[in-house]
N, C-alpha and C positions, 0 to 999 in steps of 0.2 A: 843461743844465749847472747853472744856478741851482737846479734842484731838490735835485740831489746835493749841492750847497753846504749850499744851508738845510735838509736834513734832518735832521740829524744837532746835538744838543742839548748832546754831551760833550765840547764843549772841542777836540775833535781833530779835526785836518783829516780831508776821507775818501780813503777808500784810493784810489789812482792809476788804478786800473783803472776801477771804476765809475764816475767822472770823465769818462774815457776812451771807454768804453763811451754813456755820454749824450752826449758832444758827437758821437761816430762817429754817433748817430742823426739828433740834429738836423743835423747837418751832410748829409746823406741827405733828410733831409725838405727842408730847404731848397734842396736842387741845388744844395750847394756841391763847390767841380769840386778845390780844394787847402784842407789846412789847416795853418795856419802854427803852428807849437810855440814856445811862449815858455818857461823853464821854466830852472831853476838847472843848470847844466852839470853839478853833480855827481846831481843826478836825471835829467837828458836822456834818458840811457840806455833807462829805465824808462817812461819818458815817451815814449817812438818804439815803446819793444817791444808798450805798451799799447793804443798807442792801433794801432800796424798789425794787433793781432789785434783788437782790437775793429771794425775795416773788416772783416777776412776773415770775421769771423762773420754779418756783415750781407750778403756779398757786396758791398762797396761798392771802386769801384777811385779811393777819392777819393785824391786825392796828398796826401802826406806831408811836409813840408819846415821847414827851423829856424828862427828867426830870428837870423841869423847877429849881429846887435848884440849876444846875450849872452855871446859870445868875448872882450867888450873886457875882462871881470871876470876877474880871475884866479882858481882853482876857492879859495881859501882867502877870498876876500869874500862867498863865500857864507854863513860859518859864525859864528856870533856868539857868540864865547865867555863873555864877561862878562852875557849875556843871562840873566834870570830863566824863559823858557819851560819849560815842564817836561819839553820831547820834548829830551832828553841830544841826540841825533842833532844837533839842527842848532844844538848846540856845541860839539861835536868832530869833527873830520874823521877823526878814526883810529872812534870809534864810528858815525857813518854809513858811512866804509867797511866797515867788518866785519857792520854791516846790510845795505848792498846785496852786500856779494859773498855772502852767504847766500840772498840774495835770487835773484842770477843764479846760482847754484850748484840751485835748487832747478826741480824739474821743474815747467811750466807747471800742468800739473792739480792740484799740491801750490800754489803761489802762485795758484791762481784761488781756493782756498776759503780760504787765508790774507788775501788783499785784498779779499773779500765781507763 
């Protein structure tokens, strides 16, 4: 997972899936039997759908589960409006929803070369 973190030189987090995809392995490599999701409620979503096809691609039947402590946040404390970041999304809720629902709106094979 760390490698997918520190690759990437531009400032921008990396996409969900590759993420996804490298913890499903080390997670395999290690004989890990569950993996527990941490993850802002309003990406959750994204974040279960990635990471369970990133299992199914490996053959891996490692379990899947939330960490339900990130329920206490209400979905609008995730979002930082007055924030300087440059990704608009995670300062607006109406723009990160209209990102993810294009996102779930879009067929897997179209969002595997968008999140590569």
């Amino acid at each position: 997972v760390i490698s997918i973190l520190n690759c990437e030189d531009s400032g921008k987090p990396p996409p969900t899936l590759p993420i996804a995809r490298s913890a499903a392995q080390w997670a395999k490599r290690e004989g890990i039997e569950k993996l527990l999701i941490v993850a802002a409620t309003p990406h959750l979503w994204r974040v279960l759908r990635d990471t369970r096809q990133a299992l199914r691609e490996i053959n891996s039947e490692i379990e899947v589960l939330v960490c339900e402590e990130i329920y206490r946040y209400p979905k609008r404390a995730w979002f930082c409006p007055g924030s300087k970041n440059e990704q608009m999304r995670v300062r607006s809720r109406l723009v990160w929803w209209l990102r993810e629902t294009t996102l779930k709106l879009m067929p897997f094979w179209l969002y595997e070369r968008v999140a590569s």
